[in-house]
N, C-alpha and C positions, 0 to 999 in steps of 0.2 A: 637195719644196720645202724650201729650209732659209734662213733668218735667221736676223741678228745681234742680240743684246740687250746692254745694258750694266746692268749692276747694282753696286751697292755696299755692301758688308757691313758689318751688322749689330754694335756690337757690346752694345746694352742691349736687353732684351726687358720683356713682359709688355703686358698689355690699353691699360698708359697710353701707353706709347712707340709701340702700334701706331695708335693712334689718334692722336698725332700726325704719325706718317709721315702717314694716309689726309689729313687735314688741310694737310699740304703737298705733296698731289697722288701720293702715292706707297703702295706697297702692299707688307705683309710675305712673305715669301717664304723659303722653304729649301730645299737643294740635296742631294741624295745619291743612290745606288745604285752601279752597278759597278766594277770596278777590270779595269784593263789594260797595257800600254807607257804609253797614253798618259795615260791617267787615275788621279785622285787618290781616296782613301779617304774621305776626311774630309766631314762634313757641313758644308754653312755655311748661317747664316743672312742672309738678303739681303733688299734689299728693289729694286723696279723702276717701271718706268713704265708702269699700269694702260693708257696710251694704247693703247703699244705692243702690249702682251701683247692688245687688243680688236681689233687690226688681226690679228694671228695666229688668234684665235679665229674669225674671221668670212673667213677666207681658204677656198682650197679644201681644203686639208688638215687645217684646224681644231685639234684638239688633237694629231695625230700629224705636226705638223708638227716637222721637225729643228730646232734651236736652235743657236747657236752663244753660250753663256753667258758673256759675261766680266766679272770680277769685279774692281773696280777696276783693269780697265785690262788685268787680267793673260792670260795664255794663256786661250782660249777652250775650254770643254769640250762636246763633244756630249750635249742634254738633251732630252729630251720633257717635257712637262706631263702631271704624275703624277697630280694632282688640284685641285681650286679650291674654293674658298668665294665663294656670291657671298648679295648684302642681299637679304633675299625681298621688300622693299620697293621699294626703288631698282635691284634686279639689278644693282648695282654691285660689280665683286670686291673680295671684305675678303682674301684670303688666298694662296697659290697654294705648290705643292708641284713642284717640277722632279725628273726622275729622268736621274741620269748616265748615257749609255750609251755599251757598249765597242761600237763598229764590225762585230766580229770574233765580237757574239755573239747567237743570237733571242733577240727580243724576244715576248710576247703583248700584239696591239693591238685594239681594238674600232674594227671598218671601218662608216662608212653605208655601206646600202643605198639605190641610185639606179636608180628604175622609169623607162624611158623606150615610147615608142609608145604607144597608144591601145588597149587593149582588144577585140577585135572583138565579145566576150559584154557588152562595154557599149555597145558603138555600132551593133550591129545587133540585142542582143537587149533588150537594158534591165537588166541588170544589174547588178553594184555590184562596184567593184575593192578589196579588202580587201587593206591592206598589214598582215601582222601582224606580222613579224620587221624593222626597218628599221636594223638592223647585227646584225655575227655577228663573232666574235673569229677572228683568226688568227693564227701565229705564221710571223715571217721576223726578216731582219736591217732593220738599223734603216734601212738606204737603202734596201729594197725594200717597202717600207711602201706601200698602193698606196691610194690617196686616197681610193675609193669602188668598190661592187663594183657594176657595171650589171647592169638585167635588164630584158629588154625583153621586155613584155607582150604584144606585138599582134595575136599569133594566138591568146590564151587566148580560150577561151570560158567559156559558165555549167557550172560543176563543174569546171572544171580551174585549175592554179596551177602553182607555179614553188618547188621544192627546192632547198637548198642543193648538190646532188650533179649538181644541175642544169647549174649554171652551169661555162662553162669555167674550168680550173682551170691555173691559174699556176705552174711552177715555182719559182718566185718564195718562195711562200708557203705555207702546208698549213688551213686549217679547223681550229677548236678545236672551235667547233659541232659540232655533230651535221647530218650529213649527210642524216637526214630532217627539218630544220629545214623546214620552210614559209614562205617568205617573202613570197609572193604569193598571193592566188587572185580568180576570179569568183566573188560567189556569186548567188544567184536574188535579188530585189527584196523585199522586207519583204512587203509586200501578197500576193505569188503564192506567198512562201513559208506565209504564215499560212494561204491558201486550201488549200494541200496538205495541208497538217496540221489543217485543218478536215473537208478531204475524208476523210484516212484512219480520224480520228475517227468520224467519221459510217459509214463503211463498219463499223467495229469494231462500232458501235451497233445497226446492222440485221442483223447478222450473230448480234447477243447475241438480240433481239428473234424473229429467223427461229427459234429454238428453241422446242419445245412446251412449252408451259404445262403445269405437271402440279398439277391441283386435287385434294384429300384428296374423299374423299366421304362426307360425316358425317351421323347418322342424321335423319331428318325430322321435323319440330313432330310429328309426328300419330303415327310411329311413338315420340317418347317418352311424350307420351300414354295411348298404346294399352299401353306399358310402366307405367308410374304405374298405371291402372284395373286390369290383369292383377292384380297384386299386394297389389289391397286384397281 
């Protein structure tokens, strides 16, 4: 997916002038990374239209969406959204970081992970589907950038899950993860797991128990006695 943005540069900074931009609806923003034929070296600072940039966030491509950046007006440069600041209050973006790329060269992007189908170890045995990994980095070119990476559950059962090494693999793109990443699994219910590890416990216990007692056998009231009289 790739949009257009219009932005307009910057040319006074610090805490006051940012706070006026957010003020009149607009957010600060800076531009930089590669060089190529068609792209420029230089950083700028910009600011844009938070509207805009919430409708890209909330797309299906989300932050690896392609950009076409233009800056007052001028040629437009190919950008991804490098990073953002947003108010932990209001979750409204204070900030955003654009990074220039060349067409012609990989990129490392962080992909979601999208679980589709129904479990079978949930729906016939009562299990619980643990998403533990729900994106994995990969590396391509900037147009082969691949929205989300599926993985369809439906035949796991309890005790099995779903690998990064797993999934079919794109020429497209290559895995930066590690290919015994984990992304998915079944695992057994809270309750039936406690009972297992109740059980094993208890087996350990009567296992400790089934050993023989070994008692010291120490001398009798009567025989110390009988020692004490001896001796007077």
């Amino acid at each position: 997916m790739e949009v257009t943005l219009e932005a307009v540069e910057r040319s006074e900074f610090g805490k006051n002038e940012s706070r006026r931009l957010r003020r009149e609806g607009r957010i600060p923003a800076v531009v930089y990374g590669a060089t190529s034929k068609t792209t420029g070296t230089a950083s700028h600072s910009i600011s844009v239209d938070p509207k805009s940039l919430m409708q890209i966030f909330h797309s299906d491509s989300g932050v690896n969406t392609l950009i076409d950046l233009s800056i007052d007006g001028g040629k437009p440069s190919r950008v991804l959204i490098k990073d953002y600041q947003l108010d932990p209050i209001k979750n409204a973006l204070l900030h955003i970081d654009f990074y220039r790329v060349a067409m012609d060269q990989n990129i490392t992007v962080t992909v979601p992970v999208v679980v589709t189908g129904e479990a079978l170890g949930v729906k016939q045995q009562g299990g619980l589907l643990d998403f533990v990994h729900r994106d994995i980095e990969v590396e391509c070119l900037p147009a082969d950038i691949p929205e989300h990476l599926e993985v369809d559950v439906s035949s796991l059962m309890i005790g099995q899950g779903v690998r990064l090494r797993d999934l079919v693999q794109d020429a497209a793109w290559k895995p930066i993860s590690s290919l015994d990443t984990l992304l998915v699994h079944v695992i057994a219910p809270k309750a039936e797991a406690e009972e297992e590890e109740e059980a094993s416990e208890a087996e350990a216990a009567a296992g400790e128990s089934a050993e023989p007692e070994v008692i010291k056998k120490g001398k009798a009231d009567s025989d110390v006695e009988d020692e004490g009289e001896s001796s007077n």
